[in-house]
N, C-alpha and C positions, 0 to 999 in steps of 0.2 A: 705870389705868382704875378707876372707881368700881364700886360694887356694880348689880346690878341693879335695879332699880324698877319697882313694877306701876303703870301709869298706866293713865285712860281718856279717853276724849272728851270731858272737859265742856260743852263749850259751841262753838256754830261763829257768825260774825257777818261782814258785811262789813268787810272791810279799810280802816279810814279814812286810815293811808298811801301803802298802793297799791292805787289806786281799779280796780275790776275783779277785784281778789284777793277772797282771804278769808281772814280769821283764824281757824283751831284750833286750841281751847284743850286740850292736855293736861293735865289734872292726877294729879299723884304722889298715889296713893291712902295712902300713909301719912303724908307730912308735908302733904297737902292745897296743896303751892305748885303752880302752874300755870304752863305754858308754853306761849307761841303761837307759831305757826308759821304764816307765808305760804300759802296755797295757789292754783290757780289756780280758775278758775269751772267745770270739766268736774271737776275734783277735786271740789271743793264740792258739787256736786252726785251725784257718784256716793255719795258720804259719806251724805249728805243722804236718798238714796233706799233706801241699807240701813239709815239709823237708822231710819227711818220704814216700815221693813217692805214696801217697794214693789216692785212686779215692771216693769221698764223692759217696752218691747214689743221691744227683743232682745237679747240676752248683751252686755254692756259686757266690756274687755279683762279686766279684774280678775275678770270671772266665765268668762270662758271657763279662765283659769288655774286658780280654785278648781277647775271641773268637769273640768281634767286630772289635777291632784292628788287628787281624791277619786277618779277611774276608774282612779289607779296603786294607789289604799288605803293613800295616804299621807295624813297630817293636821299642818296647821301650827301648831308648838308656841310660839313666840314669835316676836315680829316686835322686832330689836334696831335702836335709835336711838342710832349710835355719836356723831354729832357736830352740833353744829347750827351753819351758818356762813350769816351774813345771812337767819337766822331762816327759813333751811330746812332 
């Protein structure tokens, strides 16, 4: 297993090989290389609406989770990306 790596979101775009998808870009904040990754259009969009600071009009799955983990006063320290197979 390699070392860890801080990466972020660079950049998100439609998918030009699988039409309906979308492409996220991660990039390795230290050697700056980027990797994409497939996503679906309900992904893309939830992404989309916490990059841009949005309040949906009600708790999406991924927010009901956070608001279990913050009322245990637990806090999520990394999110690890063991493998990526067909660019998921």
């Amino acid at each position: 297993m390699s070392a860890k790596r801080e990466i972020t979101v660079a950049a998100m775009s439609a998918s030009e090989s699988n039409p309906g998808n979308y492409a996220l870009i991660l990039e390795d904040l230290e050697s700056r290389r980027r990797i994409p990754i497939i996503i679906g259009a309900a992904e893309a969009q939830a992404i989309a609406i916490a990059m841009e600071h949005m309040q949906p009009a009600r708790p999406l799955t991924h927010d009901l989770l956070k608001q279990t983990i913050d009322s245990l006063g637990a806090q999520l320290k990394e999110v690890l990306i063991h493998s990526l197979v067909d660019g998921v």
